[in-house]
N, C-alpha and C positions, 0 to 999 in steps of 0.2 A: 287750382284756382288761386289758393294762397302766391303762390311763385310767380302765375303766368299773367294775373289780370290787379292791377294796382286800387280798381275799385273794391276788390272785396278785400275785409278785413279780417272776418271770421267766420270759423265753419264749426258746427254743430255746437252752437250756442242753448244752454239749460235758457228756459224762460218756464217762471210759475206765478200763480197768484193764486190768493186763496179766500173767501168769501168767507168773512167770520162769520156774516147773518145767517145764512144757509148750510154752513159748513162742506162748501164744495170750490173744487177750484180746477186749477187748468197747470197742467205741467207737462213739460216737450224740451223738443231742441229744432233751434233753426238749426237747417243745415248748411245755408250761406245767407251772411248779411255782407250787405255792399254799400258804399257809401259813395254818391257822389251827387256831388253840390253840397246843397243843404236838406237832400233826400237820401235818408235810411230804406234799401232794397232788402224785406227778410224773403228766400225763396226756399225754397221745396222742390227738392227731386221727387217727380213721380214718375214710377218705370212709364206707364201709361195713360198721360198725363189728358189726352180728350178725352179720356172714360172717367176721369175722376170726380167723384162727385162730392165728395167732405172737405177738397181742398180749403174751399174758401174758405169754411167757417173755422177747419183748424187754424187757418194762416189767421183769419182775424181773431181768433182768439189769442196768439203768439206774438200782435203787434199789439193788444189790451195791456199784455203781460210786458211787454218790451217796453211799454209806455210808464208803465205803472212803477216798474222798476228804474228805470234808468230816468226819468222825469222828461222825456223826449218829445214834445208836443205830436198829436196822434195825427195829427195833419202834414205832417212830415215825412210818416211813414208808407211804403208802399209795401205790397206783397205778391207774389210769383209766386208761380208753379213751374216745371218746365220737365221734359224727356229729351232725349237726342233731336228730337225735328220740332217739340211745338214750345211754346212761350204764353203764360196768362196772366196778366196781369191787372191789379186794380186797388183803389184805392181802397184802404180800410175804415176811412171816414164818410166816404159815399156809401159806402155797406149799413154803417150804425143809420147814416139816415132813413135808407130803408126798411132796415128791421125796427125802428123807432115808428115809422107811418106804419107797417102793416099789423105791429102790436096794436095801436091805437085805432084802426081799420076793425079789427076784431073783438074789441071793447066795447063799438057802438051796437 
């Protein structure tokens, strides 16, 4: 992908963060980031990619950490998943909104 496709930039990128308060944190690697326009694409090979079910929240946790480090506004960034035939994508700031309503859904 590095050779053949001019949007991606890089492949298996470390991403970590670490929560002082809690002392827990999140650490991976993208395996392709892409850039085009003024949108950062982090994706994820998954051999079997309709069955997968952790995607999302690892991919959003990898654009928390991509954000956190590199000071990238989270609105910018998008995240995939993909196998040979399928493609998923979605934003990781539409994600926070809805784990932000269903936390607070659950509070009351």
């Amino acid at each position: 992908m590095l050779v053949n496709d001019t949007a991606t930039v890089a492949c298996e990128v470390p991403v970590w963060y670490w929560e002082k308060r809690s002392d827990t944190g999140v650490t991976g690697h993208i395996d392709v980031v892409q850039i085009r326009g003024d949108t950062i694409s982090i994706m994820d090979y998954k051999p079997d990619a309709s069955h997968e079910k952790k995607a999302p929240q690892q991919l959003y946790h990898y654009a928390a950490a991509l954000s956190f480090r590199t000071k990238i506004p989270f609105e910018r960034i998008r995240c995939a998943w993909f196998d040979e035939t399928r493609y998923y994508e979605f934003r990781p700031l539409d994600a926070e909104v809805k784990l932000i309503r269903r936390h607070r859904l659950n509070k009351s």
